[in-house]
N, C-alpha and C positions, 0 to 999 in steps of 0.2 A: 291814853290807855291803848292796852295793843289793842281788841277787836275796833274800835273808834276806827284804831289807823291801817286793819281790814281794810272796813269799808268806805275810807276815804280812797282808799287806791283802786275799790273795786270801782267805782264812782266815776274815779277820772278816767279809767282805763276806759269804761264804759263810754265817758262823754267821746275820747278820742276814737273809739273803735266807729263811732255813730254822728262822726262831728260834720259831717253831712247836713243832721238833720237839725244841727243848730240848736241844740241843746244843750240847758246850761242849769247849774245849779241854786245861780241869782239872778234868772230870766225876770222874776217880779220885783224885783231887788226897789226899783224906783216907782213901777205904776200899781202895784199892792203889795207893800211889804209885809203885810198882815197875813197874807194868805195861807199861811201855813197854821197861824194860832185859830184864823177862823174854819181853817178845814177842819181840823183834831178835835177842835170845842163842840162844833155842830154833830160830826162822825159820833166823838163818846156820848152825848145824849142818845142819839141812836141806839148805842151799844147797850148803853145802862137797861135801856127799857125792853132792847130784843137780842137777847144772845144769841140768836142764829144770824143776828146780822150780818156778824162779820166773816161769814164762811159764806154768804150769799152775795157780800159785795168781794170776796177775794174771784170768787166762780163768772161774780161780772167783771172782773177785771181782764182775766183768763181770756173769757170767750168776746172780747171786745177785742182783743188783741189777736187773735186766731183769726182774724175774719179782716180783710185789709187791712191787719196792723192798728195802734192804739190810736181809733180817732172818732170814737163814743157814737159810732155809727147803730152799735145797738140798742141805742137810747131811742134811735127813731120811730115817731109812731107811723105805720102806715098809713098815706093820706093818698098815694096817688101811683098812677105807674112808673113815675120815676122811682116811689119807695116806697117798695114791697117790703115793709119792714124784718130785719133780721129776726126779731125773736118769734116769726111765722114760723120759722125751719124748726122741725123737730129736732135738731142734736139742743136748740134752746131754751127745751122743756123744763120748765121750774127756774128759770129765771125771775128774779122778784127782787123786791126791795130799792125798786128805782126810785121810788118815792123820797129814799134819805140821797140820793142823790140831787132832785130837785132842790132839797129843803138846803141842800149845802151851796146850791147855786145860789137861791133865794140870798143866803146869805152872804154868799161875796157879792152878790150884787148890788146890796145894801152898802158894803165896802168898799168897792170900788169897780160899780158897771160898766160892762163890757167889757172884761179885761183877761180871767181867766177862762181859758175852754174848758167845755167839759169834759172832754179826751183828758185833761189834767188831774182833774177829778175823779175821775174812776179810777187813774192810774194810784194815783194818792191816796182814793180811798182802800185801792187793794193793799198799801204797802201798809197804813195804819190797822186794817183788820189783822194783819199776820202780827204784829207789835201789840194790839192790845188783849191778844190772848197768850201772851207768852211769847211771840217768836221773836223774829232779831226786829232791832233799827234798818229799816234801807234809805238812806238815801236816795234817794233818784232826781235827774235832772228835768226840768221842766220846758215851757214851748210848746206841747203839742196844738195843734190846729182840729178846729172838728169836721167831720165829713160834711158836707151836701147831699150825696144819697147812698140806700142802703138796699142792700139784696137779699133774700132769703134763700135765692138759689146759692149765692156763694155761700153764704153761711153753710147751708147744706153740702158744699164742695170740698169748704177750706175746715170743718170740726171735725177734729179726730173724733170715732166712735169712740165707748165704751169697750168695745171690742180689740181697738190698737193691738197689730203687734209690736214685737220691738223694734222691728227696722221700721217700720212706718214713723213711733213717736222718735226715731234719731233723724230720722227726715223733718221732722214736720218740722221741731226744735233747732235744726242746724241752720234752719231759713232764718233762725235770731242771732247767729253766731255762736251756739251753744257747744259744749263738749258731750260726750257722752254722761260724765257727771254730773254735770249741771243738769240734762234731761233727765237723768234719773230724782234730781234732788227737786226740779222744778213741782216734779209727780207727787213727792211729798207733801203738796197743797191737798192730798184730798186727806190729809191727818182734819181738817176741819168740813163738818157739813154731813151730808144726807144723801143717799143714793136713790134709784127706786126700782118697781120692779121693771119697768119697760127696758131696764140698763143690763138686768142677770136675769130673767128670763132662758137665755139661751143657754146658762150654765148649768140649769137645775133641769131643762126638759128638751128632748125624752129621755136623754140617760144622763146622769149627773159627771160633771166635770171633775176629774179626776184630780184638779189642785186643787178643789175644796177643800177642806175640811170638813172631817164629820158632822161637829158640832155646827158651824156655819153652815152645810148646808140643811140640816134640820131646820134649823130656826129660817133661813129663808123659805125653803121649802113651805113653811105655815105663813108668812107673812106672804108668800106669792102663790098661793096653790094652785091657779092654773097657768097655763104657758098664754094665755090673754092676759097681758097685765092689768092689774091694778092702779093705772097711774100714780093715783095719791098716798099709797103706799108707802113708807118712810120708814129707808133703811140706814143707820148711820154706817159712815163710811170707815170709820174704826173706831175702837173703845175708849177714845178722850173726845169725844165730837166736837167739845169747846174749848179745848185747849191744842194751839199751834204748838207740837211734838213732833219728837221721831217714833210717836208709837205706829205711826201708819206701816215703816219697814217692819217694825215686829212682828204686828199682824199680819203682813205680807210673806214675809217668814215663816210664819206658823200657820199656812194654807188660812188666813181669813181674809184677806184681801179680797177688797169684793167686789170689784169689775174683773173682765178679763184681763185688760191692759194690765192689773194691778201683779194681776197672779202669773202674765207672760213675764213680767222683774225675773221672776226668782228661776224659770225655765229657760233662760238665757244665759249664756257662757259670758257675756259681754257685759250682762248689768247685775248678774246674782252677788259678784264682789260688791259691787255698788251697796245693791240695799242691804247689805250684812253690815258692811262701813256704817255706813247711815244708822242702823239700828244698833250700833254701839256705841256710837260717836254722836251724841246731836249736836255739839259746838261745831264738828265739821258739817254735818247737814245744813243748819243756821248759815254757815259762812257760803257754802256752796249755792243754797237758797237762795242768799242776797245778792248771792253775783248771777244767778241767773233769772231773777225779776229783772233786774237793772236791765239786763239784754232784752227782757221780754217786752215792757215798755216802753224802748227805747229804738227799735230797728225800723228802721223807714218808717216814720212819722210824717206826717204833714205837719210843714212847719213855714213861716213866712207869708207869704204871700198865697202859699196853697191853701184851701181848705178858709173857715171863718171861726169865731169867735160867737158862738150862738148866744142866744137873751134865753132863749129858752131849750133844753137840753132835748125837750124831745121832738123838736122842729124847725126849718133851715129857718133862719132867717129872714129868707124873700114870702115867707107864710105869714110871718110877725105881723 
């Protein structure tokens, strides 16, 4: 099938652009060959039972990878000064649902212990959230190794705000090997999940941001009324929130995009083609999507001998 033989090329292209890191697509081939049936089985229970899951594990995928690259560092719980845990930093506010993360480890480990990282697993689990609400198949290659320790400073250093302009997310994205395309299409991940007010605050107060929308900004305007936010707050991030779409450029398009980063797309000479593409075209988006997760899980990983293979995801080993 042609899309199949997309992303078999995007795949390899990927394994070769990254082959450094020693990644490979039958890395469990001999010491779990299950590990993909027991990822998916355990994730869709998950799924079944909480439909925001899968935009809360795509966000954890995201921001595990933003923060020294994919090596499930923000799984760790603070225990000590080596690790100040990542989800201390505020750009990791509302992070959640580590729990089906554990329950997926639980289960390969039942399958065959000590084998898969969980750097694998998040990575895994973000490619299965975008496929079980509609979006494409990704392949991606496997190997990653998991951290030893984790920082809340960097986290705070290396998360793009809410705020992104454009040059900033072609920077942040180009450190994955990305295009301008593909960093426009990767943004497309916020078509899934929830925003809050700590994130647009800035656009509604004191004077209203001018790529609002009317209507958008009304309805925030009540759901944040003061410029103090309301943390718990919950604003969807566009109007399919459970379904992986291209409506996020539509709305992007039609001033409802709802971070700033979202509504700098369309104020750019550089990426307003982009999200217009995008929101006519979602088979291009899909395809552009999966080539650039592939890149995103994939770019300087710890692999081999770097990094361990934890028992337990949200503590090093030498804790155990």
């Amino acid at each position: 099938m042609e899309w199949g033989s997309v992303l078999i090329l995007l795949l390899l292209s990927s394994v070769i652009l990254f082959s450094e890191g020693h990644l490979s697509s039958d890395y469990y081939k001999s010491t779990c060959p299950n590990v993909e049936r027991v990822v998916r089985s355990s994730l869709r229970r998950a799924f079944l039972l909480d439909p925001s899951a899968p935009a809360s594990l795509l966000r954890l995928s995201f921001h595990d990878c933003q923060v020294e690259k994919c090596d499930a560092s923000i799984l760790l719980d603070s225990v000590s000064n080596d690790i100040n845990g990542e989800r201390e930093s505020g750009g990791n506010f509302g992070i959640r649902r580590l729990d089906i993360i554990d329950r997926v480890k639980q289960d390969l480990e039942k399958e065959c212990p000590g084998v898969v990282s969980c750097a694998d697993i998040v990575a895994m689990a973000g490619r299965d959230a975008v496929s079980y609400t509609g979006g494409p198949e990704i392949p991606i290659p496997l190997g990653r190794k998991d951290a030893t320790t984790a920082s809340s400073e960097n986290a705070d250093d290396q998360l793009p705000p809410a705020s992104s302009t454009v040059s900033t997310m072609l920077q942040v994205f180009s450190r994955y090997g990305m295009t301008a395309a593909e960093t426009v299409g990767i943004l497309g991940a916020h078509t899934l999940g929830i925003g809050h007010c700590v994130n647009v605050v800035d656009r509604l107060y004191p004077t209203r941001d001018p790529a609002l929308s009317t209507g958008l900004y009304l309805q925030l305007r009540v759901l944040c009324p003061t410029k103090e936010p309301l943390n718990l707050t919950i604003l969807p991030n566009d109007l399919s929130v459970y379904s992986f779409d291209n409506r996020y450029f539509k709305d992007v398009l039609g001033g409802r995009g709802l971070f700033r980063a979202d509504a700098n797309l369309v104020g750019d000479a550089r990426t307003k083609p982009l999200v217009a593409k995008f929101a006519s075209d979602q088979s291009l988006f899909f395809k552009t999507f999966a080539s650039a997760y592939v890149k995103l899980v994939s770019a300087q990983v710890l692999t081999g001998s770097r990094g361990e293979v934890r028992t337990n995801c949200r503590r090093v080993n030498a804790q155990d």
